[in-house]
C-alpha positions in Angstrom: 47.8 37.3 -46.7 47.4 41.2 -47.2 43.9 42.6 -46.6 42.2 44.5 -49.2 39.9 46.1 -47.0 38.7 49.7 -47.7 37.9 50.2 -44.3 41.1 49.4 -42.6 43.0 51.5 -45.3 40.5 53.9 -44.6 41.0 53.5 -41.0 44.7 53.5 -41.6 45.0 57.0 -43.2 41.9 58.5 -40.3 44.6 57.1 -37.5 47.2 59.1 -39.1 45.5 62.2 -39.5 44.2 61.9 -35.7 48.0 61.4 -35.3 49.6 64.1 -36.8 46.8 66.4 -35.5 47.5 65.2 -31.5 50.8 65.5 -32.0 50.6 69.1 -33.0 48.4 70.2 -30.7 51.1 68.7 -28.0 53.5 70.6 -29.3 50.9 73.9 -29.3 50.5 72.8 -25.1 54.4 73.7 -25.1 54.1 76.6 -26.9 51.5 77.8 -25.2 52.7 77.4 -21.5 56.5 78.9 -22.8 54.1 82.3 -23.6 52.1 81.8 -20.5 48.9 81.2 -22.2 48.7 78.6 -20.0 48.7 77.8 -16.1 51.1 74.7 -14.8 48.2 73.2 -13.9 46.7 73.2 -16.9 49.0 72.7 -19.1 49.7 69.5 -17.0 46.3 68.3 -17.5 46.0 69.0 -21.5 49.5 66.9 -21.9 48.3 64.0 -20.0 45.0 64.2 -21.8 46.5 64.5 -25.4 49.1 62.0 -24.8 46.7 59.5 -23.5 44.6 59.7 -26.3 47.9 60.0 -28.9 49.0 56.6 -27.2 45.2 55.0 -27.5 45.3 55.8 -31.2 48.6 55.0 -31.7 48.5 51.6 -30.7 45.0 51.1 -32.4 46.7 52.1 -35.7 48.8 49.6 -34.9 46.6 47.0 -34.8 45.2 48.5 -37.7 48.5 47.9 -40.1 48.4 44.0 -38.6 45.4 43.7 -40.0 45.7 44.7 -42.9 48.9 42.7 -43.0 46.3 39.8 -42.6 48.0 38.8 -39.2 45.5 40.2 -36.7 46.0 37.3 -33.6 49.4 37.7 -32.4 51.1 38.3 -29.3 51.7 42.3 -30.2 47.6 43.1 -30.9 47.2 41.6 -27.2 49.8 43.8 -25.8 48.7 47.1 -28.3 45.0 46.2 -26.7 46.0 46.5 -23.1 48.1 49.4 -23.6 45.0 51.6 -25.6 43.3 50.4 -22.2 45.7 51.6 -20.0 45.8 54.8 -21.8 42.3 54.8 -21.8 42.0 54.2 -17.9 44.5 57.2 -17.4 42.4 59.4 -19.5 39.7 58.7 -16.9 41.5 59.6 -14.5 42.3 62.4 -15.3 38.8 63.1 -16.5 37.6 61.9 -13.0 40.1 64.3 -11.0 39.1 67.2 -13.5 35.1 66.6 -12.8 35.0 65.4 -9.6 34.1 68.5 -7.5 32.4 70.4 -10.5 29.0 71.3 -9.8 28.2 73.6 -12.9 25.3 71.9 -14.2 27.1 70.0 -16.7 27.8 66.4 -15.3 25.1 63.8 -15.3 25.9 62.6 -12.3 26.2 64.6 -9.0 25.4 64.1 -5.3 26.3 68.0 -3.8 28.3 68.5 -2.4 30.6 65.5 -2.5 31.2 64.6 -5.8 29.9 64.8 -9.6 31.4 62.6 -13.0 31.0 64.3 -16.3 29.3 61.9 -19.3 33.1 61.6 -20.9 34.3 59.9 -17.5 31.5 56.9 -18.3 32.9 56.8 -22.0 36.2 56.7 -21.5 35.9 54.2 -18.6 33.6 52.0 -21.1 36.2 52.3 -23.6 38.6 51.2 -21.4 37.2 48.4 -20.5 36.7 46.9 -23.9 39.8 47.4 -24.8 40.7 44.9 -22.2 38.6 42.7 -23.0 39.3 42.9 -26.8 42.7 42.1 -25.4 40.9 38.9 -23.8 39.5 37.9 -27.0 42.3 38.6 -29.2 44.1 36.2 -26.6 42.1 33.2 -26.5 41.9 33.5 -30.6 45.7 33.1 -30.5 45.5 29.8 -28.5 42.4 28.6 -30.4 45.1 29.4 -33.8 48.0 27.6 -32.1 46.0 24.6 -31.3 44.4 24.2 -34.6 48.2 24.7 -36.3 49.4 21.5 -34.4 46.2 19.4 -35.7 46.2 17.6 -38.8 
């Protein structure tokens, strides 16, 4: 049973936009580090960035395309779930290392001179998190679907 929904088409073409748009900008990081517009170290932290969030979106999308397939609770969305969240948990890492010891004034939370966590650190941690536990739910709607398929 297909989905008609306007917002998961909608959602669909967004995804691929964000898509095409990451993937370009990856192959700009190359680019740019080939001209040396860019440090190691940098460049290094812009790939791992941009392919976390390539790999979050990815995945999403497809959950997006089982949805609209009208076969959201299946084994796959579980797995896509848990892998936007690990995506997501390495994109605070890597948010955490890069705003850790920054004391500019622009982190919310700093304790100088030990350590400071920018406001994307708390989002992408948050967003993390409900990605797993979308992955929880998604998981005990499976078993709830199974059961009811063996009752009369």
């Amino acid at each position: 049973m297909k989905s008609k929904s306007k917002i998961a088409l909608n959602l669909k073409r967004l995804l691929n936009f964000l898509l095409f748009i990451l993937g370009t900008i990856m192959i700009a990081h190359f680019i740019f580090i080939r001209e040396g517009l860019l440090s190691y170290r940098e460049f290094l932290s812009r790939l791992i960035g941009t392919g976390a969030m390539f790999l979050a979106f990815f995945y999403l999308r497809r959950v997006t395309l089982s949805v609209i397939k009208g076969e959201p609770f299946k084994d796959n969305n579980i797995k896509y779930f848990r892998l936007i969240g690990y995506a997501l948990l390495l994109l605070t890492g890597a948010e955490f290392i890069k705003s850790f010891r920054d004391f500019s004034g622009t982190n919310i939370f700093m304790i100088y001179p030990y350590f400071s966590f920018s406001p994307r650190f708390f989002i992408f941690l948050a967003l993390a998190l409900m990605a797993f536990v979308m992955a929880e739910i998604f998981k005990q709607a499976l078993e709830i679907k199974k059961e009811n398929q063996l009752t009369i």
